[in-house]
Every structure is written in structure tokens, then in C-alpha cells.
C-alpha positions as CSV (number, residue, x, y, z in Angstrom):
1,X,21.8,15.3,-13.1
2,X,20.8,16.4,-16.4
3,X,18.4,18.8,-18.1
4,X,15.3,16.4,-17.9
5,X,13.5,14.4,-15.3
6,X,10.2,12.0,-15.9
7,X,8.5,10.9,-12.8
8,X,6.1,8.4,-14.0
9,X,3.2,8.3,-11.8
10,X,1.4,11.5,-10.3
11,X,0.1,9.9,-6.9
12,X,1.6,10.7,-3.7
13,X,5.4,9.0,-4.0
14,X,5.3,10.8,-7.9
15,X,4.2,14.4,-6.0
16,X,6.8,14.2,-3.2
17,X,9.6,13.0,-5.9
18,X,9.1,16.7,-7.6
19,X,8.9,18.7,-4.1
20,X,12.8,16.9,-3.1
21,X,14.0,17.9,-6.3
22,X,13.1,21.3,-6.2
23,X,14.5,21.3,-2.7
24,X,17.5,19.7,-3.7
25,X,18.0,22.9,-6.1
26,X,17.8,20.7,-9.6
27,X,16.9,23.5,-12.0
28,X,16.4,21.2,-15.4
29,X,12.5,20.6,-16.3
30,X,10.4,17.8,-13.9
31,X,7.8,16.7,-15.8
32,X,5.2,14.0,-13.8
33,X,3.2,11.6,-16.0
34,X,0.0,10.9,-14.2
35,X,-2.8,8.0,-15.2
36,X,-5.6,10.2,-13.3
37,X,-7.3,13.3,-13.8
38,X,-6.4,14.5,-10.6
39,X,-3.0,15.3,-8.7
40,X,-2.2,13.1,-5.4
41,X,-4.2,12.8,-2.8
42,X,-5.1,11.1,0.3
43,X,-5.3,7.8,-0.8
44,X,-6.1,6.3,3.0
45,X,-9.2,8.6,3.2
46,X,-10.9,6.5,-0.1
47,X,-11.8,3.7,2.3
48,X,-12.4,5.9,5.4
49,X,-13.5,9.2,5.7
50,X,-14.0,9.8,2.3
51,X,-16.4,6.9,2.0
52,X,-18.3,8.0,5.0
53,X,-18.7,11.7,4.2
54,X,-16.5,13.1,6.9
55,X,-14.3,14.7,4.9
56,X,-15.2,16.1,0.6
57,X,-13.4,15.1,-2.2
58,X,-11.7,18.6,-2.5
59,X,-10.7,18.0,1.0
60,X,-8.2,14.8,-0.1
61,X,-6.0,16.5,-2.4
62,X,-2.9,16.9,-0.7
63,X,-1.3,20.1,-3.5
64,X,-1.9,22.4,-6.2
65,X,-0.3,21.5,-9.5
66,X,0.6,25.1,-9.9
67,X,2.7,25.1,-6.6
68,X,4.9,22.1,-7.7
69,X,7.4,23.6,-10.3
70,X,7.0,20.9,-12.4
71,X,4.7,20.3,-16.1
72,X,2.1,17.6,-15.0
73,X,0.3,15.4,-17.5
74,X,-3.2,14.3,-16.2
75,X,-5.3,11.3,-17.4
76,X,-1.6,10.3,-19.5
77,X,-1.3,7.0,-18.5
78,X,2.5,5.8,-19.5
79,X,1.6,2.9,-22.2
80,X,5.7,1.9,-22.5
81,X,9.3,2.1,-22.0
82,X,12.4,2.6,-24.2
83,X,15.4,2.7,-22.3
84,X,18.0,2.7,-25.0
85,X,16.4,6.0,-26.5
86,X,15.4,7.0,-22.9
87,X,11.7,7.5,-23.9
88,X,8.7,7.4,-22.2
89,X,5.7,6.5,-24.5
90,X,2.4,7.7,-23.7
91,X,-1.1,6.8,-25.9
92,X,0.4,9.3,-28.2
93,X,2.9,11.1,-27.4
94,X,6.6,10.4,-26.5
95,X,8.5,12.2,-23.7
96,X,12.3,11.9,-23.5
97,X,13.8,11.7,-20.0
98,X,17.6,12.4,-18.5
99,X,16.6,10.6,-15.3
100,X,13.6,8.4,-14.7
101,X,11.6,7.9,-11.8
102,X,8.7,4.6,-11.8
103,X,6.3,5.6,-9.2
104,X,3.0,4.2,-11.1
105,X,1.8,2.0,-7.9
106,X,-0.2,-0.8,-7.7
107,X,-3.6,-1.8,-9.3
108,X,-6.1,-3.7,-7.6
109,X,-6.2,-7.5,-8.3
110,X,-9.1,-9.0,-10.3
111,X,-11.4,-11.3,-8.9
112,X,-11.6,-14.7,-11.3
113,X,-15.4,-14.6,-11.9
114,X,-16.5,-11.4,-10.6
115,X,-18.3,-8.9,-13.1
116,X,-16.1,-6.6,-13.2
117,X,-17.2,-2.9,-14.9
118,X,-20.7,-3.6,-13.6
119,X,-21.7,-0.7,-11.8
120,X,-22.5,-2.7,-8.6
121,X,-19.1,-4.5,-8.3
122,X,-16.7,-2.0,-7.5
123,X,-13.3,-1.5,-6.3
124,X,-11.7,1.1,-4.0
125,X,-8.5,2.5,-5.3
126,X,-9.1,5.5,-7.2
127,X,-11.3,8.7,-6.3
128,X,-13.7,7.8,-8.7
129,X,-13.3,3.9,-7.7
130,X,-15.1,5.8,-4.4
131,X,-17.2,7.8,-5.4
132,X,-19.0,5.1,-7.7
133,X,-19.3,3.0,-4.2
134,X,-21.3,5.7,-2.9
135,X,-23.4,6.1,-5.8
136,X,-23.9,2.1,-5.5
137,X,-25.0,2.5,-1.9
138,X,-27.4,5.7,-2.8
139,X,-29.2,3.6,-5.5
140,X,-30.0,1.1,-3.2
141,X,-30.3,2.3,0.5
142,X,-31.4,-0.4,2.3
143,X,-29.5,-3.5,1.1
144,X,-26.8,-5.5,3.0
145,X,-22.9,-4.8,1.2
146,X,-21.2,-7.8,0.3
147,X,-16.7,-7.1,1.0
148,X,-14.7,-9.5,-0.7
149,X,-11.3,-9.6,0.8
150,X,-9.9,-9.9,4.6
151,X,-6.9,-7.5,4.4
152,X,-6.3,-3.9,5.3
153,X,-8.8,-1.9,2.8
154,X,-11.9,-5.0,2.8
155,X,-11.8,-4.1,6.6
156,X,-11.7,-0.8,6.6
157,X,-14.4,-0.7,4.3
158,X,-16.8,-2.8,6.4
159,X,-15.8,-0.6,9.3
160,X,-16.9,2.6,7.2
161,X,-20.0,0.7,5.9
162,X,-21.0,0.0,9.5
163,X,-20.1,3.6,10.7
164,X,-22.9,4.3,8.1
165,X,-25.2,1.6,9.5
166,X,-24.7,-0.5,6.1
167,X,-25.7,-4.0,6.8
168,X,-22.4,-5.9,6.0
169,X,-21.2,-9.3,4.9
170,X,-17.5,-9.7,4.6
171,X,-16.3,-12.6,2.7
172,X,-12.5,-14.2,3.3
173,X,-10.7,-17.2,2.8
174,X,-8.5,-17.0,5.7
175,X,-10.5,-18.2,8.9
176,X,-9.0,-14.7,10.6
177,X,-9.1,-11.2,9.6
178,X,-5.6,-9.9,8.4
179,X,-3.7,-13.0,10.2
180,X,-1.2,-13.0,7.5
181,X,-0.9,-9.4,8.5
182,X,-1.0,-9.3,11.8
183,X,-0.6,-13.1,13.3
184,X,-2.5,-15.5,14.3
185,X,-3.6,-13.7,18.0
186,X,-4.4,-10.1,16.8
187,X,-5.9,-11.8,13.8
188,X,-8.9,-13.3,16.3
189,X,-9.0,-10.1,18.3
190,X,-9.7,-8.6,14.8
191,X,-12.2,-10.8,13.5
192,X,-13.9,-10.6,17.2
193,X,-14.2,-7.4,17.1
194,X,-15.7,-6.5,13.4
195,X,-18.0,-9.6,14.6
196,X,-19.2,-7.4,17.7
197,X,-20.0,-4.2,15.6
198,X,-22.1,-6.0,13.1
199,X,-20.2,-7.4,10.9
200,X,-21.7,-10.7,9.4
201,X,-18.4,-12.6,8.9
202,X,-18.2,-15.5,6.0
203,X,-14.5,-16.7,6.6
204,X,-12.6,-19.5,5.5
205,X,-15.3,-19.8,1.9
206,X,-15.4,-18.4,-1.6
207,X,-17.9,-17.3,-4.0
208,X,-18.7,-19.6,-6.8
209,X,-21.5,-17.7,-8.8
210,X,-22.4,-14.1,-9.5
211,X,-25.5,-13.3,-10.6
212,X,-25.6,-9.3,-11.2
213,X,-28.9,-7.4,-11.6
214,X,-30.1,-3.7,-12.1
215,X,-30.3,-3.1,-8.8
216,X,-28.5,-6.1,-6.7
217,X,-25.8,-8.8,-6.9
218,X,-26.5,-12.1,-5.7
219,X,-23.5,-14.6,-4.6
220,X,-23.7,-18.1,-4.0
221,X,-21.2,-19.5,-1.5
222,X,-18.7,-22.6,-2.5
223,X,-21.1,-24.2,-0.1
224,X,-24.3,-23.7,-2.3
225,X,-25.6,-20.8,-0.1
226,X,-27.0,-17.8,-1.6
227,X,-27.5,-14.0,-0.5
228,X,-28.6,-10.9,-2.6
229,X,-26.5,-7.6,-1.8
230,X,-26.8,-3.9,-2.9
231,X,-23.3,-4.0,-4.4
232,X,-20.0,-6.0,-3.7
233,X,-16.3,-4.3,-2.5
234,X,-13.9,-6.5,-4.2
235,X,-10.7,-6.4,-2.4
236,X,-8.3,-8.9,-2.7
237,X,-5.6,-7.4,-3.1
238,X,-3.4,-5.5,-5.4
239,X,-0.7,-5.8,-7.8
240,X,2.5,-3.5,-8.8
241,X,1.5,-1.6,-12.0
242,X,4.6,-2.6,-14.5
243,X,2.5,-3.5,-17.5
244,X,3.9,-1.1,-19.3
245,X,7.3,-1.6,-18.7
246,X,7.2,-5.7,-19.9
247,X,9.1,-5.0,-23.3
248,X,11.7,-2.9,-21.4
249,X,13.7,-5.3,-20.2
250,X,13.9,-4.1,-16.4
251,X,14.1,-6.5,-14.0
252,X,10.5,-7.4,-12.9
253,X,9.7,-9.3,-9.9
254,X,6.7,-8.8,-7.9
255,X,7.1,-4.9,-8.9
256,X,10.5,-3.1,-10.1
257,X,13.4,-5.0,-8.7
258,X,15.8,-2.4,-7.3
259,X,18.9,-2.4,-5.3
260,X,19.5,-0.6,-1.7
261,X,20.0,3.1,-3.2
262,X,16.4,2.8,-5.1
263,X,18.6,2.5,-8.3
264,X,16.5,0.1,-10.5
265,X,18.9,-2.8,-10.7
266,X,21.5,-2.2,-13.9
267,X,20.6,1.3,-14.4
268,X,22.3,4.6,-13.5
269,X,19.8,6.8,-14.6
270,X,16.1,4.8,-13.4
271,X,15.3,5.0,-9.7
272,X,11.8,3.4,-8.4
273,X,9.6,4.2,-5.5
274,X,6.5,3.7,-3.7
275,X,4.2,0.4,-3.8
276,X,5.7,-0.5,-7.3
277,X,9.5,-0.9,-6.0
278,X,10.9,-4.3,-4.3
279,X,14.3,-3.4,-2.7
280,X,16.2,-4.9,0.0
281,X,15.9,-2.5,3.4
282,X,19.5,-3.4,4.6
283,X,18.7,-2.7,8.0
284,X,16.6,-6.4,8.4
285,X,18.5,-8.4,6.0
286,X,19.4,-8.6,2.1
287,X,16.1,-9.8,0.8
288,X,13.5,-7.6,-1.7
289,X,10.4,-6.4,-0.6
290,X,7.7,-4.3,-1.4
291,X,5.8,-1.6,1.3
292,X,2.6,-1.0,0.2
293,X,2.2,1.8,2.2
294,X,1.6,5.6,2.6
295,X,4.9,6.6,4.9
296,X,7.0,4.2,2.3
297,X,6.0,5.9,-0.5
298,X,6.9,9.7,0.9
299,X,9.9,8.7,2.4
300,X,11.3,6.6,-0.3
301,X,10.5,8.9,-3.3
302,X,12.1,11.5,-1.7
303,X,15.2,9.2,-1.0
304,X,14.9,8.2,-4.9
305,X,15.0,11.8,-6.2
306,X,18.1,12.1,-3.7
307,X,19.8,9.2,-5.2
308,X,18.9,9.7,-8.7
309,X,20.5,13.0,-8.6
310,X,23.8,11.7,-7.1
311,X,24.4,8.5,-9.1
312,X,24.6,5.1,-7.6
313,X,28.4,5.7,-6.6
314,X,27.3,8.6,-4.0
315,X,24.1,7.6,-2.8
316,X,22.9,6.1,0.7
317,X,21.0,2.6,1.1
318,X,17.3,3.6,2.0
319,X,17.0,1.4,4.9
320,X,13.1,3.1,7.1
321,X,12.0,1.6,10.0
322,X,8.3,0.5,8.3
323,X,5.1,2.0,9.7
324,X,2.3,1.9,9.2
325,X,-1.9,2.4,10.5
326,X,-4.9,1.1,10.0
327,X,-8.3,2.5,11.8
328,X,-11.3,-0.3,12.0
329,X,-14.3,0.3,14.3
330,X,-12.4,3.2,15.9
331,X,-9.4,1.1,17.4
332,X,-6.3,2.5,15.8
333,X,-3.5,-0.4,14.7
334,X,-0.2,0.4,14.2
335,X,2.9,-1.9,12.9
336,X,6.0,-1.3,12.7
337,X,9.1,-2.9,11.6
338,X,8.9,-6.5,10.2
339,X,6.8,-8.1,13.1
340,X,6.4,-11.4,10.6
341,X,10.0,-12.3,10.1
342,X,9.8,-12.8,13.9
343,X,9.9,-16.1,15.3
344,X,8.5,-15.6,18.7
345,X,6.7,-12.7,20.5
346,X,6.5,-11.2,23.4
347,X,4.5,-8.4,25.6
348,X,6.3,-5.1,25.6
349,X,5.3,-3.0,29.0
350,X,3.8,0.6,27.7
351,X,6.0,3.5,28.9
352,X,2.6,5.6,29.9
353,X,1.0,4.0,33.0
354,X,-2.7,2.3,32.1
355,X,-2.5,1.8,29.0
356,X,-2.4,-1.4,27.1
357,X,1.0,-3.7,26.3
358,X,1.9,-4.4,22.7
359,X,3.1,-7.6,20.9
360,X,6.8,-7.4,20.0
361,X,8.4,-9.7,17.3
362,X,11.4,-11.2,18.2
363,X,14.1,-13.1,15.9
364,X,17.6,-14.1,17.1
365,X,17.0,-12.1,20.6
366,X,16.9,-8.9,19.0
367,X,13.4,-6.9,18.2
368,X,12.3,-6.9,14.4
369,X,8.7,-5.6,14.5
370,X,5.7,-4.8,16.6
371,X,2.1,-4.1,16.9
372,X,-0.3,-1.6,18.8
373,X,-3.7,-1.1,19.5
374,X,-4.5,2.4,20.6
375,X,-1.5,2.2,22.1
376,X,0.7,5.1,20.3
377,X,2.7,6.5,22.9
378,X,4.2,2.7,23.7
379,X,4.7,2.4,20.0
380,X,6.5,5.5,19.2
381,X,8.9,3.9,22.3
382,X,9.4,0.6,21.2
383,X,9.6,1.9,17.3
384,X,13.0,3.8,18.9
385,X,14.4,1.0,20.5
386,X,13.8,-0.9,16.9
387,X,15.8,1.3,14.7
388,X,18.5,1.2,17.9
389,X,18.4,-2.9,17.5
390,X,18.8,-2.8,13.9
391,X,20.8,0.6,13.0
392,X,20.8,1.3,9.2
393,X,24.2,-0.1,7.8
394,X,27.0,2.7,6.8
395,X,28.2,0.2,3.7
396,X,26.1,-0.2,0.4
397,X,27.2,-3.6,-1.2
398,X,26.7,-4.7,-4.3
399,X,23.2,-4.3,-5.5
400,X,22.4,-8.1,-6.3
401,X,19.5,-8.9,-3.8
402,X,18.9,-12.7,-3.6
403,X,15.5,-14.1,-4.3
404,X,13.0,-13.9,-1.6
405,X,12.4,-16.0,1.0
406,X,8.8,-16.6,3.0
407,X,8.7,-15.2,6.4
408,X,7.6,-17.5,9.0
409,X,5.8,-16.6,11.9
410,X,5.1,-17.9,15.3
411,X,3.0,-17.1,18.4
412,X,5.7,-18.5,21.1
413,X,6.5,-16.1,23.7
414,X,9.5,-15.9,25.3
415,X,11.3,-13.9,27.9
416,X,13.5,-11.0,27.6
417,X,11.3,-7.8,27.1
């Protein structure tokens, strides 16, 4: 590689990118572009421990810029892309690159309808997405907090919220928490268990009217139902951040479409990593996805910086075994694998006497993906016997991933594990 390397995007994947290619002994400049005023940090801590106080703000950050050999741009959101001049245009500035590296991320969805920018209708995404819940909740103590959205982060935020004896109202359109996520099963031990902590659940509806105040929002259900709230958590989801690339003629797709090596998809010199990058994981099938999650984006940036610095000829397919956690109500849940391309499941026995099974996703007789509840000893088993099932192919072919497909999934059981 060349005298030059961009990593746009100075979260977590954009951080560990600069670390592997300092370890990897590239000498040219690394210069990361980064839309916040801060450097990475724990990102899973915004809707957990951060929220609740357990741990400071200080305590997130996860380096110091001054012990990444690298020039790092703060609050420089990239605004473009030229790749025929290999630029990088920023609000005023532009910085030429050798080798590129997209690691911008996602953004959280908007909300038809909501008021968003009003200080009582917040995300949680950002540090200071965070911290203006908090100052939300201390300007008004005592009312209930609406969260909009059934998926990983609305849950864990009316976990938190509860954990700080918040009245809570959480508001989804699927009649179980996370099912999508999860399956239909663990889905309704979910939603029983936020429902036995507190939680006032309002599933399978929608909010039709906002009404926000000084001090309060009120919602009014598709039903005609009304409550007033201290401030509402919208979360309904999130979506890759490739704005600025539209006039670049990448290939966008539901984030950067790449093929197996991380190599974006007709270019030598652009890898992409993290939540922004769909890429076929060889080891399951041919088919582009995106991880959104925190392992992904550390283990593929650092694979990206790898493969960016040998060329697409010399590079590995980046084929992980998927994991992932989530902590609600102190239960810990961990996935691994692609449990929703299974067609059946079954109960795999725990390898530690007395502690609970797990559900195991099967798809032609061969393990693709399970799920644990407190259960980590019987998942770091069963993740091994995964990556044995499905070992990561030696051959790279052609990088021309097929459009994707919808998993399926079903709640069958059947023998064999």
C-alpha cells in the first residue's frame, strides 16, 4: 500500500482499522475522519450503564488519540466522495487518500411524525444523544418514559429506565419483543419478562399524534388512547450512513455492497467495515448482509485494514462466526451464528451440569445459529461446534454476491442434538 490512508469514520471499527495498520507495520500517514467530537467509545454502554450512572462518560472512551499513530479529525463529518481523484470532501476541506476505508456506521432511523430536535424526543446513538436523555429525565423526575421501538437498544433502554425506577411505557408494532430477532419462543419469554419488571407494554399499535410541551409529550395511540410522558426514546431502528457517498457511484444496497475480502465491490483501493458494510460471510452461504454489531465491527475492520493493504488478489474472505449480547433486566442474551436462516430448532444440552439448555437453529441437519440466556459456558460450546459445522471456505470466488434473500424462520423441533 501507498503513502496515504483515509479511514472515514472515527468510532470503534474506524479506531481498530488504525491500530492493525500500525501493527501490520504500514509506515505512510493514517489519517481518521470522524463526525463526533470525541474518539470511539463504548457505544453498548449509551443505553446501559451509561444511562444509568454506573459507569462516567470518561469511563466509555475506549483510547487516547495521541496513542494511535494516526492525524484524527473530530466533529469533520465526510460530506462526499470522488473516487476518480481519490478525494475525500469534508465541509471544507478536501483530503486525498491512497487507500480508503468507509467505516461511518449507521444513523438512527426517523420516526414519520415524531418531533424530532425537540429536547424531549430523543434518540440514543451518540454520547450526547445520552446524555440529553438524562437531562430529559432530570427536568422531569417523576413522569412515566414513553420507548418507541421493540428491538435490541428500545429494550435495553426500558431495562435501564426501570433499573432507575422510571415508570416505563414501551410501544411496538410486533406483538413480541425482538421476535424478528430472536423467534417467536424467546420473543414471548422476552416480552414476559420486561412485563414482570414493570414494564407497561403497548405492542402490536402505533402512535398517531404527538403533542410536545415544555415539560411532557403526549401520544395518542392508533386506537384513539392518550398518555402524557416525561420524554419519548425513539428507537426504531437504524440505517447505514452512505449519504455522502450517493454521487460516488459505489454500489449501495442497504449499506456499502462489498465482496468477501471487504473490498467494496469494483474497487482495489476502498475496503468497508463495521455496521455500514453488506458482504457475503462465505461460511453460511453467498448472500450480503450487514452485522450491526460491536464484535463485527472490531473484527472486520481489522480484517479490512489487512486486506486493503494486500490487494484483493492476496487477501482472505472474512467469513466470523457472528456474536453477539444483549443485557435486559439482568438476564444476559447471547446469539450466535445465523439462528434465523434456521428452519427448525432444537434444545442443545449445556456442557456445565444445572444450568439451562439453549435453542439451536438447524437448516439442512447441520447447526447455523443459536441462543443463550445466562447460559455462557453452553454457548461458548455450541459457538465451537458452529464454526466446526460450517468451517470458513479456503477459496475466494468471484466477488458478485447475488441479491438477498429473506430468511425464514420456524419453531419446529426436531431430533438430532
Amino acid at each position: 500500500m501507498s503513502e496515504r490512508i483515509v479511514i472515514a469514520g472515527a468510532g470503534l471499527a474506524g479506531l481498530r482499522a488504525a491500530e492493525r495498520l500500525r501493527e501490520l507495520g504500514f509506515d505512510g500517514e493514517v489519517v481518521v475522519l470522524g463526525a463526533e467530537p470525541d474518539i470511539a467509545y463504548h457505544r453498548p454502554a449509551l443505553s446501559k450503564s451509561l444511562l444509568t450512572g454506573a459507569v462516567s462518560r470518561a469511563q466509555t472512551l475506549l483510547a487516547d488519540p495521541l496513542e494511535v499513530d494516526a492525524e484524527w479529525y473530530f466533529d469533520s463529518p465526510v460530506t462526499a466522495l470522488s473516487p476518480n481523484r481519490q478525494v475525500v470532501h469534508l465541509r471544507d476541506e478536501e483530503v486525498r487518500y491512497d487507500g480508503l476505508i468507509i467505516a461511518t456506521g449507521v444513523e438512527p432511523r426517523r420516526m414519520p411524525g415524531a418531533p424530532h430536535g425537540h429536547p424531549r424526543v430523543v434518540v440514543v446513538r451518540t454520547l450526547s444523544d445520552t446524555t440529553a436523555l438524562q437531562r430529559a429525565l432530570a427536568t422531569n423526575s417523576t413522569g412515566p418514559v414513553a420507548v418507541i421501538g421493540d428491538g435490541f437498544i428500545g429494550c435495553e433502554v426500558a431495562s435501564s429506565l426501570r433499573e432507575m425506577n422510571r415508570e416505563v411505557v414501551l410501544i411496538g408494532r410486533a406483538r413480541a419483543l425482538m421476535a424478528e430477532v430472536l423467534g417467536p419462543d424467546i420473543g414471548d419469554w422476552l416480552t414476559a419478562l420486561h412485563a414482570a419488571r414493570g414494564v407497561r407494554l403497548e405492542l402490536g399499535t402505533t402512535i398517531r399524534r404527538w403533542r410536545p410541551g415544555p415539560t411532557s409529550v403526549g401520544l395518542e395511540f392508533a386506537d384513539g388512547r392518550a398518555i402524557d410522558v416525561a420524554c419519548v426514546v425513539v428507537a426504531v431502528g437504524s440505517v447505514p450512513a452512505v449519504s455522502w457517498l450517493r454521487g460516488a457511484k459505489l454500489p449501495l444496497d442497504d449499506g456499502v455492497v462489498c465482496g468477501p475480502t471487504c473490498h467494496v465491490l469494483g474497487s482495489d483501493t476502498i475496503v468497508a467495515a463495521g455496521d455500514v458494510a453488506r458482504w457475503p460471510n462465505l461460511r453460511y452461504d453467498a448472500t450480503p448482509r450487514r452485522d450491526e454489531h460491536w464484535l463485527n465491527a472490531v473484527e472486520m475492520s481489522r480484517a479490512a485494514a489487512e486486506n486493503l493493504l494486500a490487494g484483493p488478489a492476496g487477501s482472505p474472505a472474512y467469513t466470523p462466526v457472528p456474536r453477539y449480547w444483549s443485557e435486559q433486566h439482568g438476564v444476559r442474551i447471547q446469539v450466535a451464528g445465523r439462528p434465523m436462516l434456521g428452519t427448525d430448532t432444537v434444545l442443545l444440552e449445556s456442557p456445565v451440569p444445572g444450568t439451562r439448555p439453549i435453542t439451536g437453529s438447524v437448516r439442512d441437519g447441520r447447526l447455523i445459529g443459536l441462543i443463550g440466556l445466562d447460559s455462557p459456558a453452553a454457548v461458548l460450546h455450541w459457538t465451537a461446534e458452529l464454526a466446526r459445522q460450517h468451517p470458513a471456505p479456503v477459496v475466494v470466488p468471484p466477488q458478485r454476491p447475488p441479491e438477498p434473500e429473506r430468511p425464514r424462520h420456524h419453531s419446529r423441533a426436531v431430533a438430532g442434538y
